[in-house]
N, C-alpha and C positions, 0 to 999 in steps of 0.2 A: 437157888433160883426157883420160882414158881411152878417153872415146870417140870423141875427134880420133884416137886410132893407129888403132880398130877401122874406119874408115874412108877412112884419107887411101888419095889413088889413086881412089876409087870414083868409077866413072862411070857410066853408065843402061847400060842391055843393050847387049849389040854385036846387028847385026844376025842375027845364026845365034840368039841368047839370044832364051826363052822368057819375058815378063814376072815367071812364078809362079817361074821358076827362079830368077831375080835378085832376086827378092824374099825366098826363102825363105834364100836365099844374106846377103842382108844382116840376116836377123834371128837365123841360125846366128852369124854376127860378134860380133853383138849380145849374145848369150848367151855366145858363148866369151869376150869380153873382161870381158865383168862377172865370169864366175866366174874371172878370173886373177887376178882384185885381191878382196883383202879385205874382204868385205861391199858388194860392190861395184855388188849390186842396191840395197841400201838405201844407199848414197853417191848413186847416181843420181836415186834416187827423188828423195831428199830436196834435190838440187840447184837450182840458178836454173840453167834450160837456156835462158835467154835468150842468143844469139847460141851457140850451142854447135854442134858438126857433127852433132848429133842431126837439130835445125833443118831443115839441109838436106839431109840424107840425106833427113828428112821430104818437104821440096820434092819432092827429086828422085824421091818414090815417088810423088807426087801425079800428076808428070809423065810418068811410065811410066805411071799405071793410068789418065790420061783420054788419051794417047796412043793405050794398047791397047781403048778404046771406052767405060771407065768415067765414069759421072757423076761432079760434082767430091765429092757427098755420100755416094756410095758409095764411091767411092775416098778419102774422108776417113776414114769410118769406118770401113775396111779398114786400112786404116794405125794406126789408133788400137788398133784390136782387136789385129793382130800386136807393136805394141810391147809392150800391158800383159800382153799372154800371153808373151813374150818376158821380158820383167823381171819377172812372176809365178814362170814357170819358173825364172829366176835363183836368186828368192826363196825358193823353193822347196828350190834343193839347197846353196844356202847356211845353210842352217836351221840351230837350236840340233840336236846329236848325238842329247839325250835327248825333242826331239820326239815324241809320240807319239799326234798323231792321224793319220789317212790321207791322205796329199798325196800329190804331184807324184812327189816325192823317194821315198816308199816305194812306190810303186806301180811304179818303176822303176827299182829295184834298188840304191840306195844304201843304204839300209838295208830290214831285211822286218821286215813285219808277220806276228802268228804269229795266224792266224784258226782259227774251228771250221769246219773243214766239215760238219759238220749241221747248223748253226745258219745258216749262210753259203754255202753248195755253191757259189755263179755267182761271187760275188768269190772265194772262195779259188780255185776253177779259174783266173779271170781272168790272178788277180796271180802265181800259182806262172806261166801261159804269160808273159806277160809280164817277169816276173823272169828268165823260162831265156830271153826274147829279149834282156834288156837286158847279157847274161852276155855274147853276142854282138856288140851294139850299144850301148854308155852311152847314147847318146844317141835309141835308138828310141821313147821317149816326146815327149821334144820335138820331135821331126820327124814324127811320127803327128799332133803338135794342127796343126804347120803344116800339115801337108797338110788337115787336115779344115778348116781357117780358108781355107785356098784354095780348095778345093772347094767350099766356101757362097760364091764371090765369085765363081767362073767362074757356081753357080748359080742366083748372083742376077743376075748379067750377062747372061747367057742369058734370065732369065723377062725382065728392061728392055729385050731386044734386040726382042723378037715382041710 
């Protein structure tokens, strides 16, 4: 399956490795290999991921984030969040061309949306910065959600720590 090559080799952080890095690192994987294959967020979706290297990549995140101090429910639902926003984002820039409501994919420059700005002034500012980053970066969208999905997880580990 596709997602046995996005992963074979993977092992939990090396000691120098920061949790949030190795996490964000396997759901970058995640996203690169569904968009090499065709339709390849909804092949997955739609999959029996019974015994699959999804599975235990899963394990193996469960086992970084209660190693690095997380509850097994926090860290469940951490993982679960980053998959579906992972294979969302897939979903997203795998879209039909003539798409045309506001998603993932035009807010992030594979295709644009042509707004009013007096009708609109904060999205059109938004997506034109955004658009001239992604000119720089393809992938500045999807690495903006992962960090904001890790930074609700360092700051919920934080408020369960005290």
């Amino acid at each position: 399956m596709m997602v046995a090559d996005a992963f074979a080799g993977i092992g939990p952080p090396t000691a120098n490795e920061d949790w949030a890095d190795w996490l964000a690192e396997m759901a970058g994987r995640l996203r690169l290999t569904l968009l090499a294959h065709r339709d390849g967020a909804r092949v997955v979706a739609s999959a029996d991921l019974t015994g699959s290297a999804l599975l235990g990549i899963q394990e193996m995140a469960l086992s970084v984030l209660t190693t690095a101090g997380f509850d097994l429910r926090t860290a469940l639902v951490s993982v679960v969040a980053i998959f579906d926003y992972t294979l969302g984002a897939a979903f997203e820039e795998q879209d039909e061309p003539d798409h045309t409501t506001l998603s993932h994919s035009h807010v992030f420059g594979t295709r644009r949306l042509s707004l009013d700005p007096t009708r609109l002034p904060l999205l059109a500012a938004a997506l034109d910065e955004i658009t001239n980053m992604a000119t720089d970066s393809p992938n500045v969208g999807f690495k903006g959600g992962i960090h904001l999905l890790l930074a609700g997880m360092v700051a919920t580990k934080k408020a369960t720590d005290t």
